[in-house]
C-alpha positions in Angstrom: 0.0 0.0 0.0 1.1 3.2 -1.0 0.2 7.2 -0.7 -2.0 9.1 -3.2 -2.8 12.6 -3.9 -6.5 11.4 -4.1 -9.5 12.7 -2.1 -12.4 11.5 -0.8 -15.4 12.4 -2.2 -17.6 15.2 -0.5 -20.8 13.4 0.3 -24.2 15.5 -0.4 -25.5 13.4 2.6 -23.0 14.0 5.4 -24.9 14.0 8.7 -24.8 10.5 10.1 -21.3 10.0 10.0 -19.4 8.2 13.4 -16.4 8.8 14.1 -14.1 6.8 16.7 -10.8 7.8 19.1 -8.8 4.4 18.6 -6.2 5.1 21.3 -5.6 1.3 22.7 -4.2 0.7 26.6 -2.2 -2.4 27.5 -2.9 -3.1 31.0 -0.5 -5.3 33.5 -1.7 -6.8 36.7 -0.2 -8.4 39.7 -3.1 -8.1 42.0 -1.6 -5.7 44.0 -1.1 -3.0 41.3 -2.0 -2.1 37.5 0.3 -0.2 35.0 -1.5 0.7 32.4 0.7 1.6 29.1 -0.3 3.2 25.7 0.0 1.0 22.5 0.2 3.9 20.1 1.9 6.7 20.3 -0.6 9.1 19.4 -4.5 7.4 18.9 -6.0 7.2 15.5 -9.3 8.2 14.2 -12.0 6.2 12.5 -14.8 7.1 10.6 -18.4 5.0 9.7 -20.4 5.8 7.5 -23.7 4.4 7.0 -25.0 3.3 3.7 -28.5 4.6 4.6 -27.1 7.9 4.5 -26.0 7.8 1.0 -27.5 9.0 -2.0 -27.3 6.9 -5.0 -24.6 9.2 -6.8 -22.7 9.4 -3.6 -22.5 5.6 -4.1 -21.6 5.3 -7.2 -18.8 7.9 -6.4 -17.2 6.0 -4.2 -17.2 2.9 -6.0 -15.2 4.9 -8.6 -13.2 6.4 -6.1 -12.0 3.3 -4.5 -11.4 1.1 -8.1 -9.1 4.5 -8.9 -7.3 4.1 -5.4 -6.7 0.4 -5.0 -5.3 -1.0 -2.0 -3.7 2.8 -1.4 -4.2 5.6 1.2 -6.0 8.9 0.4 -7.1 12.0 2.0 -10.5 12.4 3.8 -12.0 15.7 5.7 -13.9 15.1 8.5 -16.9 16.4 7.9 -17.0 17.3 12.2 -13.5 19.5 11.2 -13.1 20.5 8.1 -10.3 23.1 8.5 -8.5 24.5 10.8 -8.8 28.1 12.0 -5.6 30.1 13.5 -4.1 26.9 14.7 -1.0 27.8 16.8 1.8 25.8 16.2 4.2 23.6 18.6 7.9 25.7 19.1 11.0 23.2 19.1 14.5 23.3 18.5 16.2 21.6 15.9 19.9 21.7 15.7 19.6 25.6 16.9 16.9 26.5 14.6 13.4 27.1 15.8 10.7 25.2 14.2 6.7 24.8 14.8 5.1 21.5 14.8 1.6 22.0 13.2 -0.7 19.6 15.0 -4.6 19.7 14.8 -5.6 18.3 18.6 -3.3 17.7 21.4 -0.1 15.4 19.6 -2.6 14.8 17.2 -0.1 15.5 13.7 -0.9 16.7 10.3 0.8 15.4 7.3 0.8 15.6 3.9 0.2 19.5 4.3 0.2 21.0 0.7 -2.4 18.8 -0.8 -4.8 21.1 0.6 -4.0 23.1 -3.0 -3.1 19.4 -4.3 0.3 20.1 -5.3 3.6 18.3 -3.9 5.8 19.9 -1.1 8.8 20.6 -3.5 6.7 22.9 -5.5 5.0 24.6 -2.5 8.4 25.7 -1.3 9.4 27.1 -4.2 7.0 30.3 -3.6 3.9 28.4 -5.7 1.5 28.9 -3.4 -0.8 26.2 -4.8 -4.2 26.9 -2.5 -5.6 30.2 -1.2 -7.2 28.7 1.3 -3.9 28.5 3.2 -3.3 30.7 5.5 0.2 30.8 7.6 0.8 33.8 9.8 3.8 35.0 12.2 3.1 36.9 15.5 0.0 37.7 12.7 1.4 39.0 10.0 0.5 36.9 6.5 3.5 35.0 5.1 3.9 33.2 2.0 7.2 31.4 0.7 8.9 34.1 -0.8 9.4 35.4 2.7 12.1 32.8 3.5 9.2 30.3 4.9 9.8 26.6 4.3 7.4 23.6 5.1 8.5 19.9 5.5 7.3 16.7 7.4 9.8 15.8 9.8 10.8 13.3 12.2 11.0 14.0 16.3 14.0 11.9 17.5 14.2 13.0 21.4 17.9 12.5 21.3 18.3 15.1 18.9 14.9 17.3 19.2 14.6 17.2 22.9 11.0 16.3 22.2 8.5 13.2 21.5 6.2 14.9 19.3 5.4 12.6 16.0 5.9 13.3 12.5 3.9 15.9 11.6 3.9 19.0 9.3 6.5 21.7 10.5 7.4 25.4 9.3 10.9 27.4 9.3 12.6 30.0 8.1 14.8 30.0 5.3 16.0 33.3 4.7 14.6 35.1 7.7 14.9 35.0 11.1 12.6 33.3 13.6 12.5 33.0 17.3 11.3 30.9 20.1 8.9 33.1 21.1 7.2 33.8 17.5 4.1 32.9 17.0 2.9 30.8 14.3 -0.7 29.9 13.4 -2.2 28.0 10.5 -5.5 28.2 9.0 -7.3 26.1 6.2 -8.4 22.6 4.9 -7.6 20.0 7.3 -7.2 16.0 5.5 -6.9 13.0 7.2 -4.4 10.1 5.0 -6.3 7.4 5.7 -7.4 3.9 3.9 -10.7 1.4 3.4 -10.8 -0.5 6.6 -13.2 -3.0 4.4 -14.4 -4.4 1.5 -16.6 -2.5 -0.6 -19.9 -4.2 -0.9 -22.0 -2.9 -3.9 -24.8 -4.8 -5.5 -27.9 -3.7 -7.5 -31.3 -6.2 -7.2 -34.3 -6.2 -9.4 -37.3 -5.8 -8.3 -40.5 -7.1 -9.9 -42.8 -5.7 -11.9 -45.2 -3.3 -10.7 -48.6 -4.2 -11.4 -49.3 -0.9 -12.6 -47.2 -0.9 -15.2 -49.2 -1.8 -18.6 -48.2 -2.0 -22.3 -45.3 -3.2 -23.7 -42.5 -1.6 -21.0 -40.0 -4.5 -20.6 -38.0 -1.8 -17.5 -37.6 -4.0 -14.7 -37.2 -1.5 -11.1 -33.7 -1.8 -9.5 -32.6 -0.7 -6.3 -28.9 -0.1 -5.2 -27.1 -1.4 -1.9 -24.2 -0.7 -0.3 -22.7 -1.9 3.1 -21.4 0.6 5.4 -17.8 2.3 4.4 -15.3 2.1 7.2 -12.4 4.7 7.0 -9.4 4.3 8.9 -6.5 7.0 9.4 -3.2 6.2 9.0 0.1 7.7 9.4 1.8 7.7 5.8 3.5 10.3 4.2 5.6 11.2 1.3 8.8 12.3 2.3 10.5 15.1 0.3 13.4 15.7 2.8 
């Protein structure tokens, strides 16, 4: 399985949707005492979404969308969250230079940043701003890439970082200068990279013949079904560094 540029299709229908906080605990007891020890490192999200919802074009969108996709990840917006709205971002140090984590909840990371305007990262950096409905300011002043701004998805190795955060999304300065005590927010589309947790499970049945129907009209009424579409998030990337 692999990474695409793809996205989800935007439902007409999209109350109805549940989404689930995987965030599995291990627990150890001796009968005296329980330690109780996270699984992942930061939880991943789920989404259901019933079939019952769906109109018929939203089903056969999907089916298209997943024979396009295969047995690859894509991009998903939560239809609970959307975007993101003056997100501050999380200061570290790396190798002397500040940089901002940009996650979306608590450690929660995002990835895969610039496919908001569906471009690649290379391009982004090179002062294309591919969507306007990014928004990155400092201390609230605009910026864009021709300001010395970079973006990148980065690893977090405590030994070097000082810190545990996950990969993630992260801005930095390239030909200006940045502090620890700038602020950096984000605002726009927010995607998930997530997969098909399940088969898809499309069939059509006839129907019989009304007994209204007269003449020579040979149309036999179908109706469409579709089992319910399980999304799960996952934490793939590509990786322009």
């Amino acid at each position: 399985m692999s990474f695409q540029y793809k996205i989800f299709p935007e439902l007409k229908l999209k109350h109805g949707t549940v989404k689930t906080i995987n965030d599995p605990v291990a627990i150890t007891s001796n009968g005296n005492r329980e330690i109780r020890r996270k699984i992942n490192k930061t939880e991943r999200y789920s989404w259901d979404i019933p079939a019952r919802n769906l109109y018929q074009s939203d089903m056969q969108a999907i089916i298209e969308f997943a024979a396009m996709v295969g047995t690859d990840s894509f991009l998903y917006k939560d239809p609970t969250k959307p975007e993101l709205v003056n997100q501050k971002c999380t200061y570290f140090d790396a190798g002397g230079t500040p940089h901002f984590a940009l996650m979306h909840s608590g450690n929660h990371p995002v990835l895969n940043l610039s496919v908001a305007g569906l471009g690649h990262l290379e391009t982004w950096e090179l002062g294309n701003v591919l969507s306007p409905d990014i928004v990155v300011k400092r201390n609230g002043v605009v910026m864009d890439f021709w300001d010395g701004m970079s973006i990148s998805n980065m690893n977090f190795d405590p030994s070097v970082h000082g810190s545990s955060l996950p990969r993630t999304s992260v801005f930095y300065a390239g030909l200006t200068t940045w502090i620890s005590t700038d602020i950096i927010t984000y605002s726009g589309p927010l995607y998930h990279t997530v997969r098909f947790d399940s088969q898809i499970s499309y069939k059509i049945a006839a129907m019989a013949k009304s007994t209204l129907l007269s003449g020579g009209c040979d149309v036999v009424p179908t109706v469409s079904e579709m089992a319910n579409i399980k999304l799960m998030e996952v934490f793939e990337y590509v990786d322009t560094q």
